[in-house]
C-alpha positions in Angstrom: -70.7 66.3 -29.0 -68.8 63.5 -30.8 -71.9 62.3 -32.9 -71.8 65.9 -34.2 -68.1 65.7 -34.9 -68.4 62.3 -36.5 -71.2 63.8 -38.5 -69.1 67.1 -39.5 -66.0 65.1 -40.8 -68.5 62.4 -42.7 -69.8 65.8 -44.5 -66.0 66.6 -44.9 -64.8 63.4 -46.2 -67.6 62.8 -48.4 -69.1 59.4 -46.8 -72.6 59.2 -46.1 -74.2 58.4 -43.3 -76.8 56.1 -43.2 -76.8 55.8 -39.2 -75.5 57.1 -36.7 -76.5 57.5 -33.2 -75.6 56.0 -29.3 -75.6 52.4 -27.8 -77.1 52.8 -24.5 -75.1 50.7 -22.6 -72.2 53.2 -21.2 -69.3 50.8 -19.3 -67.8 52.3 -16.2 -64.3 52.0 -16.6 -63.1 53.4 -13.3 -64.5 56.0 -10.8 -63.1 59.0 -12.8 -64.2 57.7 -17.0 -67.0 56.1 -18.4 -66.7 54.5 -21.8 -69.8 55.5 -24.2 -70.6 53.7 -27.4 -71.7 54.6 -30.9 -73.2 52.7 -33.6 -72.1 53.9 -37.5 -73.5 53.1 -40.9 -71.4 54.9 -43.4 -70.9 54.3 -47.0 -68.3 55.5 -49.5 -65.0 54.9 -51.1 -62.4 53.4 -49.3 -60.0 56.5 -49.7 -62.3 58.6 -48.3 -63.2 56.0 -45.4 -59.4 56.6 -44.5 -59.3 60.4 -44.7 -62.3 59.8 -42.2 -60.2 58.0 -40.1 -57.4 60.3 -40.5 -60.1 63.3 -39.0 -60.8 60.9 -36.6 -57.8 60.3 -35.0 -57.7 64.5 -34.7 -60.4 64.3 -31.8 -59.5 65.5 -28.4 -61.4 62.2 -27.4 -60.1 59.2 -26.7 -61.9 56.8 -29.4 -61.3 53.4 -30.3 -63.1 51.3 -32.9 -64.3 48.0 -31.3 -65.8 46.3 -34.6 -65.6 47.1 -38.2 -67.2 45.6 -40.9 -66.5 46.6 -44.9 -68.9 45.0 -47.5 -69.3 45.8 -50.9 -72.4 47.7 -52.1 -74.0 45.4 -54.4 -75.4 48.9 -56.9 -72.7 50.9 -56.7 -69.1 50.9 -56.6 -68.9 52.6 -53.3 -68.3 50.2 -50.0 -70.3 49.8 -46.2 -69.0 50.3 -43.0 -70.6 49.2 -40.1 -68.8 50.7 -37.1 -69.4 50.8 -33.3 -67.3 53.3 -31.8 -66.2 53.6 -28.3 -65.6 57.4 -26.6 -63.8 57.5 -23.1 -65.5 60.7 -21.2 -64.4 62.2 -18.0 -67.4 61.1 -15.6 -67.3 64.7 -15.1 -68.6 65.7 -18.5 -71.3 63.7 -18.8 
């Protein structure tokens, strides 16, 4: 699944997760896709943010990020991201 992808390349990229999981609000975009969403609470530097992003964009999915939001981690030198990630599935493969 993608969570377990997103989760794989976190581990890879050294980010931590501190959520991540599904909005349940799936948005039909036609009779053949849906468009799913997920909800990520990462933290880590902001190079490795990008290599993230980087394994990202290597997905056979089609994901787009539909908000981000960076804030500094007031105890450490590392940075938040607060993510909500849209998938585009095959109605088929749901």
């Amino acid at each position: 699944s993608i969570i377990q992808a997103i989760d794989q390349s976190c581990n890879q990229t050294k980010i931590k997760i501190r959520k991540l999981g599904p909005i349940d609000n799936p948005k039909t975009i036609s009779n053949k896709f849906t468009k799913k969403f997920i909800k990520a609470d990462l933290s880590g530097t902001f190079n490795n943010f990008l290599n993230l992003l980087l394994n990202m964009e290597n997905y056979s999915e089609w994901l787009l990020i539909e908000k981000l939001i960076i804030n500094n981690d007031i105890d450490s030198e590392l940075l938040n991201y607060n993510l909500v990630i849209s998938v585009i599935l095959e109605n088929s493969t749901l």
